[in-house]
C-alpha positions in Angstrom: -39.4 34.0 42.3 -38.5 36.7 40.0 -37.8 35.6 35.7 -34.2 36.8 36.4 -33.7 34.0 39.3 -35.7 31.6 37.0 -33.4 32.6 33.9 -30.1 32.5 36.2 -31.0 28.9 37.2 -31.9 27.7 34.0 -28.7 29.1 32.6 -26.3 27.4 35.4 -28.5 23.8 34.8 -27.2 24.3 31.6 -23.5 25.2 32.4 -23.6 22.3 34.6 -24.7 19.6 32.2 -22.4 21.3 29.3 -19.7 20.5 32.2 -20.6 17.1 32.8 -20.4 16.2 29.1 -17.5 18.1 28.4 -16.0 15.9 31.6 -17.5 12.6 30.0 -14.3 10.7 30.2 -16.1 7.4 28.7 -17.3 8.0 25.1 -19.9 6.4 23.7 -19.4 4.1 20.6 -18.6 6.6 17.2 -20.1 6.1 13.9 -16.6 4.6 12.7 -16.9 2.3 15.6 -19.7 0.9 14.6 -19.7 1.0 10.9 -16.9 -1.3 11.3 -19.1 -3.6 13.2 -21.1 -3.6 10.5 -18.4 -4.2 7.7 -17.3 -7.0 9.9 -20.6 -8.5 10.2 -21.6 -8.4 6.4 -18.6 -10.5 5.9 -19.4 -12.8 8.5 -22.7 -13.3 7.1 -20.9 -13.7 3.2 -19.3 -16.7 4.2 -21.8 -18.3 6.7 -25.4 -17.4 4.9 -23.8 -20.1 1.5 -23.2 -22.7 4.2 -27.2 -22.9 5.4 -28.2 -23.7 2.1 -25.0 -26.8 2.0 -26.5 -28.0 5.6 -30.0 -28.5 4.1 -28.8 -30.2 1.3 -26.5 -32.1 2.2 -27.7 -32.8 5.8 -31.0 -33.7 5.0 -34.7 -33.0 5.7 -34.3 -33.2 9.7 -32.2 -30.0 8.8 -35.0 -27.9 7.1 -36.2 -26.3 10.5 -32.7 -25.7 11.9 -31.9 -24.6 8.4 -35.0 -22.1 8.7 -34.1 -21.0 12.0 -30.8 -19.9 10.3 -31.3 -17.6 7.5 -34.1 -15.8 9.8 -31.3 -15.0 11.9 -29.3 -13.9 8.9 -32.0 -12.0 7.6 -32.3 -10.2 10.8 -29.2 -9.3 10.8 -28.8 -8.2 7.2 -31.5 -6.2 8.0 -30.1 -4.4 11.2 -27.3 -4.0 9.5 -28.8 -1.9 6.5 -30.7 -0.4 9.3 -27.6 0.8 11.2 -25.6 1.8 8.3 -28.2 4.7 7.7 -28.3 5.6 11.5 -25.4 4.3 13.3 -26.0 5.5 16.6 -29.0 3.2 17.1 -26.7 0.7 18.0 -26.2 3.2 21.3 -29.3 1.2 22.9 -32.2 -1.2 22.7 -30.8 -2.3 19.3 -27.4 -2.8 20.1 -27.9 -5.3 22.3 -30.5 -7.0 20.6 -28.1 -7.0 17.4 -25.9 -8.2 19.7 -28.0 -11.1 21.0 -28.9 -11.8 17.0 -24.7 -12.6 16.5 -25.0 -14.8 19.1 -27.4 -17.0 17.9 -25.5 -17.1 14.2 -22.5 -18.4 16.3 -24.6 -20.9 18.3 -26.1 -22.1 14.8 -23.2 -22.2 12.6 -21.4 -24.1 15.9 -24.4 -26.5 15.7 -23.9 -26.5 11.9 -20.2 -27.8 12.4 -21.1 -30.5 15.1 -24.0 -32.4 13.1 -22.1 -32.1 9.8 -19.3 -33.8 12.0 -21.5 -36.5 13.3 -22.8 -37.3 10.4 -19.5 -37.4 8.8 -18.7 -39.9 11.5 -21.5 -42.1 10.0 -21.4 -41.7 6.5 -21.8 -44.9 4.6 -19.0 -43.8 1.4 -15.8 -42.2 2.0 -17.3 -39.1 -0.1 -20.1 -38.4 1.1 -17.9 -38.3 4.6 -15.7 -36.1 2.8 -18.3 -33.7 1.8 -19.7 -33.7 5.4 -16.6 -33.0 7.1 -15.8 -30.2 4.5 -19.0 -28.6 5.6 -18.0 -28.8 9.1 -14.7 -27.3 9.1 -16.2 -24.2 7.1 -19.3 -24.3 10.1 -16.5 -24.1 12.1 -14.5 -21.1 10.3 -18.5 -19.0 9.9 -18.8 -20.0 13.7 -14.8 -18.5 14.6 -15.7 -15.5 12.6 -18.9 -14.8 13.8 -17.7 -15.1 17.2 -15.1 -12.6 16.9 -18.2 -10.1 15.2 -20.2 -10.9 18.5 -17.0 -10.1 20.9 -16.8 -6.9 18.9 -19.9 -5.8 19.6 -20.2 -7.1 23.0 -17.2 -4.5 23.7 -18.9 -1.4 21.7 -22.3 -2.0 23.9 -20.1 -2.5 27.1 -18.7 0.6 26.2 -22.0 2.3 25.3 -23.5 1.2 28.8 -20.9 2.9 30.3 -21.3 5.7 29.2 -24.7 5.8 28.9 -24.0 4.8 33.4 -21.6 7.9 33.7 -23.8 10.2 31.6 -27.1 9.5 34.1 -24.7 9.8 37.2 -23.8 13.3 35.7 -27.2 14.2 35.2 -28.0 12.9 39.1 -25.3 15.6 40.0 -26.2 18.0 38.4 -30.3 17.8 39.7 -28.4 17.7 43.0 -26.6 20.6 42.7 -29.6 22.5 41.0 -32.1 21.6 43.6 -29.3 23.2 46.3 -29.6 26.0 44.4 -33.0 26.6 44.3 -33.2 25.6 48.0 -31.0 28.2 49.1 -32.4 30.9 46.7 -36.2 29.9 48.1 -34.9 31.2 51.5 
């Protein structure tokens, strides 16, 4: 085949895939998009990351590994957070979804937070200490609320970024298609 068939099909591959993401009609997640994510999650993490240090203490020693368990998952996410605020697109893959996964398990421990806090409550021996407990829950209960709204947030940016990330490699598909025809008919 001559360079001048080889040039012309390179250019129209080209064309074609400059079409097809011109044509994109689902976006993938922007830097704003995300950045708010972020925002949202550091101020999720303000108001639950005090409360792990109140269920230890006030909860007890049968709390310590739970309580562990808890600021890892903080600390993970403070640290995909810093992580994504220098390069938001990241999100747009593996990482979203294991940030993702990270929120969940914040919920899940805050929620779990709330409930012991509440049983204990339940069986405090002095009207303050129940007090105390019950405080702890309701604000276990707020961190979880918040947190869970974060998590829904990014559940919808990385159903948005599979999506696109779906229509992109269907383009792609078509385009190969189309190229191959090409070159089939020009092979004749």
């Amino acid at each position: 085949m001559p360079i001048f068939r080889i040039s012309a099909l390179v250019l129209l591959a080209v064309r074609f895939v400059s079409v097809a993401n011109a044509q994109t009609d689902k976006p993938f997640p922007t830097d704003d998009e995300v950045n708010l994510l972020l925002t949202q999650t550091e101020r999720a993490i303000q108001q639950y990351k005090p409360l792990i240090d109140q269920e230890e203490i006030q909860m007890g020693k049968s709390y310590s590994e739970a309580a562990a368990k808890d600021r890892q998952v903080v600390n993970a996410l403070e640290k995909a957070v810093k992580a994504f605020k220098t390069k938001p697109q990241t999100f747009n893959g593996p990482l979203g979804f294991i940030f993702f996964g990270w929120l969940d398990d914040a919920d899940r421990n805050a929620l779990l937070c709330a409930s012991g806090a509440s049983l204990q409550a339940s069986q405090a021996d002095t009207a303050s200490r129940g007090s105390t407990l019950l405080h702890l829950a309701q604000n276990c209960t707020y961190a979880s609320t918040l947190i869970y709204t974060v998590s829904e947030n990014a559940n919808s940016l990385y159903g948005k970024y599979v999506e696109a990330e779906a229509q992109l490699a269907e383009q792609a598909t078509e385009t190969v298609k189309k190229c191959t025809e090409v070159l089939k008919r020009n092979s004749k």
